[in-house]
C-alpha positions as CSV (number, residue, x, y, z in Angstrom):
1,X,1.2,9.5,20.8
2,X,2.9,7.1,18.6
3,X,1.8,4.5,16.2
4,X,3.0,1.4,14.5
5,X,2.1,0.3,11.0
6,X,0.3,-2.7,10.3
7,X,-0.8,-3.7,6.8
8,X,-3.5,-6.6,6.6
9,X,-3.9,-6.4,3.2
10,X,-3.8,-4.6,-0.7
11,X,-6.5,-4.5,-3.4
12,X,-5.5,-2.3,-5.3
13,X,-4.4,-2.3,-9.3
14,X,-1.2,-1.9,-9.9
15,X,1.3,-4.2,-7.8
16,X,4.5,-3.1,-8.9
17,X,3.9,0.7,-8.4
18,X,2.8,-0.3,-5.1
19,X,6.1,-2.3,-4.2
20,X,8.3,0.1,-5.5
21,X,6.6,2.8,-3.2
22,X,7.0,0.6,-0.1
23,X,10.5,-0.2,-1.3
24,X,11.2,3.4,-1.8
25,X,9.7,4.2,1.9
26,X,10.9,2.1,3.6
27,X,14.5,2.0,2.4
28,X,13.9,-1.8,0.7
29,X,15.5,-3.3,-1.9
30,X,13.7,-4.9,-4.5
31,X,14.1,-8.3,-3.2
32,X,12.5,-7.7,0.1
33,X,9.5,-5.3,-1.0
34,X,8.6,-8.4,-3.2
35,X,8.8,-10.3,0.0
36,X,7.1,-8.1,2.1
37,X,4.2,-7.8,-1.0
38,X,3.9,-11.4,-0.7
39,X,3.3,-11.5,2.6
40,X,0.6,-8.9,2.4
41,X,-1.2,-9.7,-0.4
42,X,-1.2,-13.1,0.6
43,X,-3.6,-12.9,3.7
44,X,-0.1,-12.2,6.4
45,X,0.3,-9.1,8.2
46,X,3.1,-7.5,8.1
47,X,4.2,-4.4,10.3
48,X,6.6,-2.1,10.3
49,X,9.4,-2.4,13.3
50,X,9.5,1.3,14.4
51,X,6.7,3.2,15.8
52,X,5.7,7.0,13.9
53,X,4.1,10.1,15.5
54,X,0.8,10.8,15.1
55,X,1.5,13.8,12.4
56,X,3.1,11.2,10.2
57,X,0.6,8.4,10.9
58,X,-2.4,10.3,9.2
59,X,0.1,11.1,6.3
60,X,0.8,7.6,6.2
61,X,-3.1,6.6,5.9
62,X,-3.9,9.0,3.1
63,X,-0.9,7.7,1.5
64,X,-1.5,4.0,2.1
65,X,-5.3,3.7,1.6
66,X,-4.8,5.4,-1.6
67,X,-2.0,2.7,-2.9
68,X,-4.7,0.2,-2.4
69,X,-3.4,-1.2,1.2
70,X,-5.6,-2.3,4.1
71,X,-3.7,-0.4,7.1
72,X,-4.1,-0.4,10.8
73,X,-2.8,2.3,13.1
74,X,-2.2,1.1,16.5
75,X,-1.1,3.0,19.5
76,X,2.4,2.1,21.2
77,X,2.2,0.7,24.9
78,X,5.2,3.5,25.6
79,X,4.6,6.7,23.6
80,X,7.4,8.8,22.6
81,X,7.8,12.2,21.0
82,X,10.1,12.5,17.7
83,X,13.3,14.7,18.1
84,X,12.7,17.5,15.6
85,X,16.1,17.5,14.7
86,X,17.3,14.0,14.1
87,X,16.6,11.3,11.9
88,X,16.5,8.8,14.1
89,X,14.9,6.8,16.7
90,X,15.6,7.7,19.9
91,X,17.3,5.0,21.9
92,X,18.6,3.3,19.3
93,X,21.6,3.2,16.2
94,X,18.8,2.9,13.8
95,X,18.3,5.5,11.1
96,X,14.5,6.4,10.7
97,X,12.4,5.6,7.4
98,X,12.4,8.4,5.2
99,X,8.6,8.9,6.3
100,X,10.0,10.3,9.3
101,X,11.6,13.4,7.8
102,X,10.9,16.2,10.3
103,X,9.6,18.5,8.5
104,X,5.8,17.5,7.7
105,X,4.4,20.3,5.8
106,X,7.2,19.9,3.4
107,X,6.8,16.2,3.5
108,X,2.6,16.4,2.8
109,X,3.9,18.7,-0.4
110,X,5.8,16.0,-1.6
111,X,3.8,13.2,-1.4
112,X,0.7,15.0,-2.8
113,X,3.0,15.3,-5.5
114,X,3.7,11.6,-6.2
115,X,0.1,10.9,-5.6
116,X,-0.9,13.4,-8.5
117,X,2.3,12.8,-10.8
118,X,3.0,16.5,-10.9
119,X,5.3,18.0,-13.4
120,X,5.3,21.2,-10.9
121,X,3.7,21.3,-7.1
122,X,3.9,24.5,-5.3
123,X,2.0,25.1,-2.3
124,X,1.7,29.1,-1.6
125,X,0.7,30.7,1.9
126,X,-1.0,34.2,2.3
127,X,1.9,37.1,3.4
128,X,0.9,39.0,6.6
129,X,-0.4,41.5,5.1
130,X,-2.7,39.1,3.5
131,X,-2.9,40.6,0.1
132,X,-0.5,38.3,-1.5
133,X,1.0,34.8,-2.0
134,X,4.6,33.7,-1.5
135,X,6.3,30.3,-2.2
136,X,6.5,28.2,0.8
137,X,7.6,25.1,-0.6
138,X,8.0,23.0,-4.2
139,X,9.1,20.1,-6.2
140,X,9.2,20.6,-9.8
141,X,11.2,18.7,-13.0
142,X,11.2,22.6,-14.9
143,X,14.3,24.5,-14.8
144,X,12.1,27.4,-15.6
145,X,10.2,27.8,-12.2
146,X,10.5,30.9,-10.8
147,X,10.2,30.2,-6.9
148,X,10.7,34.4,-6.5
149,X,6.8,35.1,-7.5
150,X,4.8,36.9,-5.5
151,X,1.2,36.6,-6.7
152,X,-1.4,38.8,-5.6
153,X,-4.7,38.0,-5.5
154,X,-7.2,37.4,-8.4
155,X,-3.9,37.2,-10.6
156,X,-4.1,34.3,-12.9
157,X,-5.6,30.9,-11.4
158,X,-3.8,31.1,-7.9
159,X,-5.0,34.2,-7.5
160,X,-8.1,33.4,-8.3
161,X,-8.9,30.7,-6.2
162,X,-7.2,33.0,-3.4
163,X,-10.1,35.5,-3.6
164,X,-13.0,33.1,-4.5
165,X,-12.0,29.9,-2.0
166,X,-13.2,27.6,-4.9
167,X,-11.2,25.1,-6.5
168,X,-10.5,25.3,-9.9
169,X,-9.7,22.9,-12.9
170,X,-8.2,23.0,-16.3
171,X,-8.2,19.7,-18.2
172,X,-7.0,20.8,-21.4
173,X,-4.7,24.0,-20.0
174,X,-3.3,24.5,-23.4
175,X,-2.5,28.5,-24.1
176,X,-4.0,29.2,-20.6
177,X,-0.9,28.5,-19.2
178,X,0.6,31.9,-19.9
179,X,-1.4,32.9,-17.3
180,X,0.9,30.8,-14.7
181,X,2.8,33.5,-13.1
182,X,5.7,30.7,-11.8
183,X,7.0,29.7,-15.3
184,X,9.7,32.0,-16.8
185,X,9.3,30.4,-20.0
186,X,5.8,28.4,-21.8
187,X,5.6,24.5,-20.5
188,X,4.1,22.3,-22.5
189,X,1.4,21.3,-19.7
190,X,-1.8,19.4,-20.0
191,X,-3.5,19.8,-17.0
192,X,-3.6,22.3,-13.9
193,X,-5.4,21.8,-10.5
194,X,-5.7,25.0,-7.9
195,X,-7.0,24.0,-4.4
196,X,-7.5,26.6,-1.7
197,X,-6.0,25.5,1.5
198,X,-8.2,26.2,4.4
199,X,-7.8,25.6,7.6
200,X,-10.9,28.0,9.6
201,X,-9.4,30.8,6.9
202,X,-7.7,31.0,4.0
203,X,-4.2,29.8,4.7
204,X,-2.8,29.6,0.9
205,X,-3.4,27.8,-2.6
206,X,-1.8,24.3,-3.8
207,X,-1.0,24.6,-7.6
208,X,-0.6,21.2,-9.5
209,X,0.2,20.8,-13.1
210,X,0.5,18.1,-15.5
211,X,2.6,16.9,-18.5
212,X,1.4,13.2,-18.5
213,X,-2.1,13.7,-18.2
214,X,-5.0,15.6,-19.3
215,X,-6.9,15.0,-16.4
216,X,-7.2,15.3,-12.5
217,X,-9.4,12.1,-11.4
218,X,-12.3,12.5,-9.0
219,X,-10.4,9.8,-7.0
220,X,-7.0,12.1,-7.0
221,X,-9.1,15.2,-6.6
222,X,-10.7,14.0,-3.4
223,X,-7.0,12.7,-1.5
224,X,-5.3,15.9,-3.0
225,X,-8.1,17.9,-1.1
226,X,-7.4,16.0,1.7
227,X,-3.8,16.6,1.9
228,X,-4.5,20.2,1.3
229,X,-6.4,20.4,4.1
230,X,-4.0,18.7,6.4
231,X,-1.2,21.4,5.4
232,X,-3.8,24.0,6.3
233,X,-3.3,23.3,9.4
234,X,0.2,22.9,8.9
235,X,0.9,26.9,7.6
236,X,-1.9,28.0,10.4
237,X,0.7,26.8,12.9
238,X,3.7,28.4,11.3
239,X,1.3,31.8,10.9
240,X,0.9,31.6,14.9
241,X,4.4,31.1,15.5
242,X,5.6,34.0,13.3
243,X,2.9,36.6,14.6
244,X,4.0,35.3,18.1
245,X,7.5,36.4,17.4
């Protein structure tokens, strides 16, 4: 099923993050996200032209809700299903909003990684052999990220909340850090979440750390939990398909 976006409304605090994230989106200029936040914020609806599949609709939702917009999801007369491997809508010379890159685990990464301001997300998954960890996919601003690590479990905080299934915070990381196993050389980091990523079982761990701030707000805690959960399922697919091979 397929879905178009509708937004009725925005309350939250901070109008020009908001446009330039709907102007990033959905390929806008400046001058027509303020338009478009006009409109909203002024009582109008406005919706988006083409329609989105159901994956990207709940990543939309988190995503929205959490920029402070009132958003409805409503259900196309004609449904279609995406083309995994294009860009763009089928049927027509359009190319797609960038919210329709194909590949949603890597795109719920990403996000979660705006959302939380992250100086380095990497979200790990559990080897076969379920004994270790290995890098499924990252964004980071450090050109000392090691994306080789293999990190077995109770090693350092990934590790750690690989054996125990508990989330773990540091607010004020400081010397701590060396027990990162991803960094060749010492960040100067603030802040570090670790969030298992369950789907019925373990399915890996979402790092998060933090140069801007020294903390993790219950409010961000909550939708990055969310998100994890969504790319749970996510890795839980991928696992089938590999053992299926």
């Amino acid at each position: 099923m397929s879905f178009y976006m509708k937004f009725s409304g925005w309350a939250g605090d901070d109008l020009n993050g908001a446009k330039a994230r709907l102007a990033k989106i959905f390929k806008m200029d400046s001058d027509k996200a303020s338009q478009v936040m006009r409109k909203i914020t002024g009582g109008q609806n406005w919706q988006f032209k083409w329609p989105i599949s159901h994956e990207q609709a709940k990543i939309a939702h988190s995503y929205f809700r959490w920029l402070g917009f009132d958003l409805e999801l409503n259900p196309t007369e004609h449904s279609f299903r995406l083309n995994n491997h294009s860009n763009s809508i089928p049927g027509s010379g359009a190319q797609f909003s960038k919210i329709a890159v194909p590949n949603l685990l890597n795109q719920l990464v990403e996000l979660t990684g705006n959302i939380s301001n992250a100086f380095t997300i990497a979200l790990y998954k559990i080897d076969l052999d379920g004994k270790t960890l290995t890098l499924r996919h990252h964004i980071t601003l450090s050109s000392n990220f090691n994306p080789e690590v293999k990190i077995k479990f109770a090693e350092g905080p990934i590790g750690t909340v690989a054996r125990s299934k508990q989330p773990f915070l540091d607010e004020h990381i400081g010397q701590n850090q060396t027990k990162l196993c991803f960094y060749k050389k010492k960040e100067d980091l603030k802040s570090l979440i670790v969030t298992p990523v369950v789907y019925k079982n373990l399915e890996g761990v979402l790092a998060i750390d933090s140069k801007q701030s020294y903390s993790f707000p219950s409010k961000q805690q909550k939708i990055i939990t969310g998100l994890a959960n969504q790319m749970a399922w996510h890795l839980h697919q991928e696992k089938k398909r590999a053992l299926g091979n």
